[in-house]
C-alpha positions in Angstrom: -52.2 26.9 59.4 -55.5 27.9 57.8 -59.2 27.8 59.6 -60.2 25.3 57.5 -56.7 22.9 58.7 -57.4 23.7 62.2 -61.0 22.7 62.1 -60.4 19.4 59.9 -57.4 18.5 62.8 -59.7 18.8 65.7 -62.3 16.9 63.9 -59.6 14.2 63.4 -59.0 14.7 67.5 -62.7 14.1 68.3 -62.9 11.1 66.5 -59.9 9.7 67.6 -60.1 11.1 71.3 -63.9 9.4 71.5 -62.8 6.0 69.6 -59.7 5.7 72.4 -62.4 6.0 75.1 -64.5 3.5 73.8 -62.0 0.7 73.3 -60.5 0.4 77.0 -64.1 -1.3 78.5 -64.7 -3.5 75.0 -63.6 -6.6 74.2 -62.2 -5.8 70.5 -61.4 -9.3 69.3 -64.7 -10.3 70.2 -66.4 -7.1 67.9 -63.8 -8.4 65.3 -65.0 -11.8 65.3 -68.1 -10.7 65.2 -67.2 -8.6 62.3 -65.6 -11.5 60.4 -68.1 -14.1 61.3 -71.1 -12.0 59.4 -73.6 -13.8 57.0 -72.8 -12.3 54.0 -76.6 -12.7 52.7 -77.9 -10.5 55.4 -75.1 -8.0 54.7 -76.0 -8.4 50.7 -79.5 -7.0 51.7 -78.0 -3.8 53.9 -76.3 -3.1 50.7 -79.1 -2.9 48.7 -81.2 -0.9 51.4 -78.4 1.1 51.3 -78.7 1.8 47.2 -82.9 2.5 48.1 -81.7 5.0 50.6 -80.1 7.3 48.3 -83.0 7.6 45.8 -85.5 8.3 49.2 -83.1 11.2 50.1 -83.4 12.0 46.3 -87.2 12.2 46.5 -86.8 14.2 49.5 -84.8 16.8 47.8 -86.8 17.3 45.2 -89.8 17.6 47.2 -88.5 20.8 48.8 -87.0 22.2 45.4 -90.5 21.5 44.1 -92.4 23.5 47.0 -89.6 26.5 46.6 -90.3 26.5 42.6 -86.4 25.4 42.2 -86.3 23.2 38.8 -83.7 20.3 39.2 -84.0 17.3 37.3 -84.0 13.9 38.4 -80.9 12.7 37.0 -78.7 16.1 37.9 -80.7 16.1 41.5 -79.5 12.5 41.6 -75.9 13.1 40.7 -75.1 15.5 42.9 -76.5 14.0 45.7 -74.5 11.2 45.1 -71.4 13.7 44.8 -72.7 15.0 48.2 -73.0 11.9 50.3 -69.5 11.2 48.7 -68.0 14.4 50.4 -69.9 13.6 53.5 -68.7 9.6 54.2 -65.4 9.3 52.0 -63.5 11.6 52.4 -61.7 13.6 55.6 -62.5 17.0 54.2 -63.3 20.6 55.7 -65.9 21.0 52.7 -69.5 19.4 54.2 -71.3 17.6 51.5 -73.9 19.6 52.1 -71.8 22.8 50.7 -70.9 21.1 48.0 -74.9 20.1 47.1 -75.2 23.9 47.7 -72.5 24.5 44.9 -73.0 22.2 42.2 -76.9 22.9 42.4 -76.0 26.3 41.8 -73.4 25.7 39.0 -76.2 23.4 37.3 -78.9 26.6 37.1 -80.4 27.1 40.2 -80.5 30.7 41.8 -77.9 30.7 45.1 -81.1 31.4 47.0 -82.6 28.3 46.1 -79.9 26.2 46.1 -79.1 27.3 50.1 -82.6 27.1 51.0 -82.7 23.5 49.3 -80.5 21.9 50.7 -81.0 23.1 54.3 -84.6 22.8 54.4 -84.4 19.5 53.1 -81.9 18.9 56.3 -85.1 20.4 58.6 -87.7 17.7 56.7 -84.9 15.0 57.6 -84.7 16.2 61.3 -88.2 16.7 61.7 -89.2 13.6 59.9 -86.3 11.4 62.6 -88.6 13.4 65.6 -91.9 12.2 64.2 -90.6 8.4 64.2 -89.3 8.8 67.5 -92.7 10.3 68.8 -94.7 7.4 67.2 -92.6 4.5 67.8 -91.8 5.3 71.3 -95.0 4.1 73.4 -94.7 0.7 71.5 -90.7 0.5 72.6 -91.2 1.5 76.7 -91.7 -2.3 77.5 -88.2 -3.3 75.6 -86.0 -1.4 78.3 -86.8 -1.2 82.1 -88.8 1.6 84.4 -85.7 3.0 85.1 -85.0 4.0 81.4 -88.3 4.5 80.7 -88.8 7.2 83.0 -86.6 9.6 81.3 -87.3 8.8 77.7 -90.7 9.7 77.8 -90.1 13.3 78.8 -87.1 13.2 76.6 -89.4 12.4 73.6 -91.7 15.0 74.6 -88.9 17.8 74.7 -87.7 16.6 71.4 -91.0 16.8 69.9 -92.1 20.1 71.5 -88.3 21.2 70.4 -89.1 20.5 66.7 -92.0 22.2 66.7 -90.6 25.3 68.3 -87.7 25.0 65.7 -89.7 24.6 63.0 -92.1 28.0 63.6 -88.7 30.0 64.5 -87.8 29.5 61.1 -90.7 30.4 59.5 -91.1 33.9 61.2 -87.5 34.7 60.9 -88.5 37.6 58.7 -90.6 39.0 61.1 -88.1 40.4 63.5 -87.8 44.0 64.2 -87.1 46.5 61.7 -83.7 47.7 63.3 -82.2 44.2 62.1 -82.4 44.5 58.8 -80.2 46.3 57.6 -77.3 43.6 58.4 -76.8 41.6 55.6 -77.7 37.8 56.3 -80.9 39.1 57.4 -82.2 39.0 54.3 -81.3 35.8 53.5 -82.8 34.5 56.7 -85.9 36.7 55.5 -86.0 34.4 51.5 -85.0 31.2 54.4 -88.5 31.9 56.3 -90.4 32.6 53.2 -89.0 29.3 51.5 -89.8 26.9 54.7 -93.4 28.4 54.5 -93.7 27.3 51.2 -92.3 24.1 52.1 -94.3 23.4 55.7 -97.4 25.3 55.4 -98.7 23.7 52.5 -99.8 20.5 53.2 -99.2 18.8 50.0 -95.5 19.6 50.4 -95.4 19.1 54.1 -96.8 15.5 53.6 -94.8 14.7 50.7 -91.6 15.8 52.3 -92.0 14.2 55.9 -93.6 10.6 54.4 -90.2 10.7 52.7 -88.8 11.7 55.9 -90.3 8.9 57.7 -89.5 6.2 54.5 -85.5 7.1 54.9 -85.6 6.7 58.5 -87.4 3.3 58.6 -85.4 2.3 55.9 -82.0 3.4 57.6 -83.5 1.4 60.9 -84.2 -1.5 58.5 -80.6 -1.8 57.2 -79.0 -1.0 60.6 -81.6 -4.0 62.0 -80.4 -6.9 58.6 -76.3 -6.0 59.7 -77.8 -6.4 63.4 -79.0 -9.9 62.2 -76.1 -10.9 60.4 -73.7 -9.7 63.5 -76.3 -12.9 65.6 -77.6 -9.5 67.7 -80.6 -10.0 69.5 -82.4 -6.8 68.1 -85.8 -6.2 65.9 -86.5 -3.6 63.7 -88.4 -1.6 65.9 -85.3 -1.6 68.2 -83.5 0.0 66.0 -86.5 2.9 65.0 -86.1 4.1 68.2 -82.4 4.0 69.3 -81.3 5.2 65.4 -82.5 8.2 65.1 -80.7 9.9 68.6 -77.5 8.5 67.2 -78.2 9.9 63.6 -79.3 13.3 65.2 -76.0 13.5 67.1 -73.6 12.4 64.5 -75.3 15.5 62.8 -73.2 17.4 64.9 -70.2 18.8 62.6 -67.4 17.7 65.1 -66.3 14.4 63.5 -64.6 12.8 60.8 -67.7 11.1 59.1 -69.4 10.6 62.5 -66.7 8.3 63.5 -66.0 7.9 67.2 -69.1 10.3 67.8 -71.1 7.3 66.6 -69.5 4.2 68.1 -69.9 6.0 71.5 -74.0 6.8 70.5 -74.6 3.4 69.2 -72.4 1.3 72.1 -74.5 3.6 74.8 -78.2 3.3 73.1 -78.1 -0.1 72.4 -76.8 -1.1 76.0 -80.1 0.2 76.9 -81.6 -3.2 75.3 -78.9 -5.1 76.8 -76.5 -5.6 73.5 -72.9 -6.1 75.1 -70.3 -3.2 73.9 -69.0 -5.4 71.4 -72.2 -6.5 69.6 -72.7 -2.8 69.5 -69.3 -1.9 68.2 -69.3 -4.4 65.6 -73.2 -2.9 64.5 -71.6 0.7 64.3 -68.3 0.0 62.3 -70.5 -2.0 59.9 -72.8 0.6 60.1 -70.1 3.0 58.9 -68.6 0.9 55.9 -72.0 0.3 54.5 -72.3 4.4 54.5 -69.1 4.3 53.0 -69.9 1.9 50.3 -72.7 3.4 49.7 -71.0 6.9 48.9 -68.0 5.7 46.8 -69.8 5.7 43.4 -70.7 9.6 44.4 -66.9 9.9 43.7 -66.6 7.8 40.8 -69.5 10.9 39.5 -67.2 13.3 40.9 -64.4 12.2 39.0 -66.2 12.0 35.7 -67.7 15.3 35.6 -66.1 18.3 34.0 -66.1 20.5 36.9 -64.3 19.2 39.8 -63.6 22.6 41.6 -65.9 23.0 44.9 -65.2 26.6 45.9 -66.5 27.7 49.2 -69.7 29.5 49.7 -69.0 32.7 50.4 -66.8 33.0 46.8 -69.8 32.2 45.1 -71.0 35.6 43.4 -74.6 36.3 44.9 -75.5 38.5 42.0 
């Protein structure tokens, strides 16, 4: 059995192994009826939130191939995104979306450099911009839980906050460490890497442009999560769901999941019990949450089917030369 067979079984084990924990202290035929008793309007509009989101993420891409001199056009930006986000939600596959944005960027003209340092800095705007939400909306969410809880999430914020920052100059001096380093070989990528977030984060044209986007996606994603909230009959509001989304989104970042699945239904079950939404209500919000994402991605594979080249090779057998 391959690396690659190994990693995608575990994944399937996590998922599984987290889902079975969850179910034996919910009531799952009340998060089914739940699920079957949604108003179909409110669910309409999380569908076409959903259709928005994908052209924010767009704009957010192209923002950082912009600031890194990368040429990408809309509509090729826009199609493999879509063929991205497809690999991502839809399928159980050991190849990330984000490798395969890396690949077909570079099959459609852009340097290997660039296309790497796209697509990851783009994931460091998205994580940065989820922190700067989190930091503002937080002092207008502390009366919505008790003292208890809001004891620790202030200091959590502040962590996270002081965390991104930390991150985020890391990156940008990573070709500044010593001399006897550099003759190992990803140095020098992690050298183009700190040159490339420079261009991206020290210029404040680009800086704004990318984390406005940053923080449009994230309110956005809070606003569809908050209308399939409404049409579950949860007693949620938007900003409710600006603060406990973007821990949840962070974690299911974490690359030891099918999809996120299990990994979020335990995130969302144990932030929204913070407001007082019973494990069902939450339950119901996440696997809802999770179709939607999964609607959302299928036309990526409808553009993956259509195009000529439906190889995705793996990184490292792309030639760097």
């Amino acid at each position: 059995m391959s690396k690659k067979h190994i990693a995608l079984a575990l994944k399937f084990l996590v998922s599984g192994g987290l889902i079975w924990m969850l179910v034996g202290g919910i009531d799952l035929g009340a998060a089914r009826d739940k699920i079957l008793d949604a108003d179909l309007t409110l669910l309409g509009l999380a569908v076409l939130v959903s259709v928005v989101q994908v052209g924010i993420c767009v704009g957010r891409w192209r923002v950082v191939l912009g600031a890194i001199n990368a040429v990408l056009s809309v509509y090729e930006a826009l199609r493999i995104y879509m063929i991205g986000f497809f690999f991502n939600q839809a399928l159980p596959s050991s190849v990330g979306g984000d490798a395969v944005r890396v690949y077909k960027a570079y099959k459609g003209g852009l340097s290997l450099k660039c296309a790497i340092n796209s697509v990851m800095l783009e994931r460091v705007a998205t994580v940065l911009g989820l922190i700067l939400l989190v930091v503002i909306a937080t002092p207008f969410f502390i009366d919505r839980v008790g003292p208890a809880e809001a004891a620790w999430i202030v200091p959590s914020v502040s962590i996270l906050g002081l965390g991104g920052v930390v991150g985020l100059v890391v990156l940008m001096f990573l070709d500044r460490l010593p001399s006897r380093f550099s003759h190992w070989r990803f140095m020098h990528g992690l050298a183009m890497l700190a040159v490339d977030t420079r261009r991206v984060f020290l210029s404040p044209l680009h800086a704004i442009k990318a984390l406005s986007w940053s923080l449009a996606g994230h309110v956005n994603v809070a606003l569809m999560v908050y209308l399939i909230g409404l049409s579950l009959d949860l007693s949620i509001t938007w900003l409710d769901c600006m603060i406990l989304i973007p821990p949840v989104l962070l974690v299911m970042t974490l690359p030891i999941s099918i999809a996120g699945w299990g990994v979020r239904e335990q995130a969302m079950v144990t932030a929204f019990g913070l407001i007082g939404i019973p494990g069902e209500g939450a339950l119901a919000l996440s696997i809802m949450f999770g179709l939607m994402a999964l609607l959302t991605g299928l036309p990526g594979g409808i553009v993956w089917l259509m195009s000529s080249d439906k190889n995705i090779e793996a990184i490292d057998d792309i030639p760097t030369k």
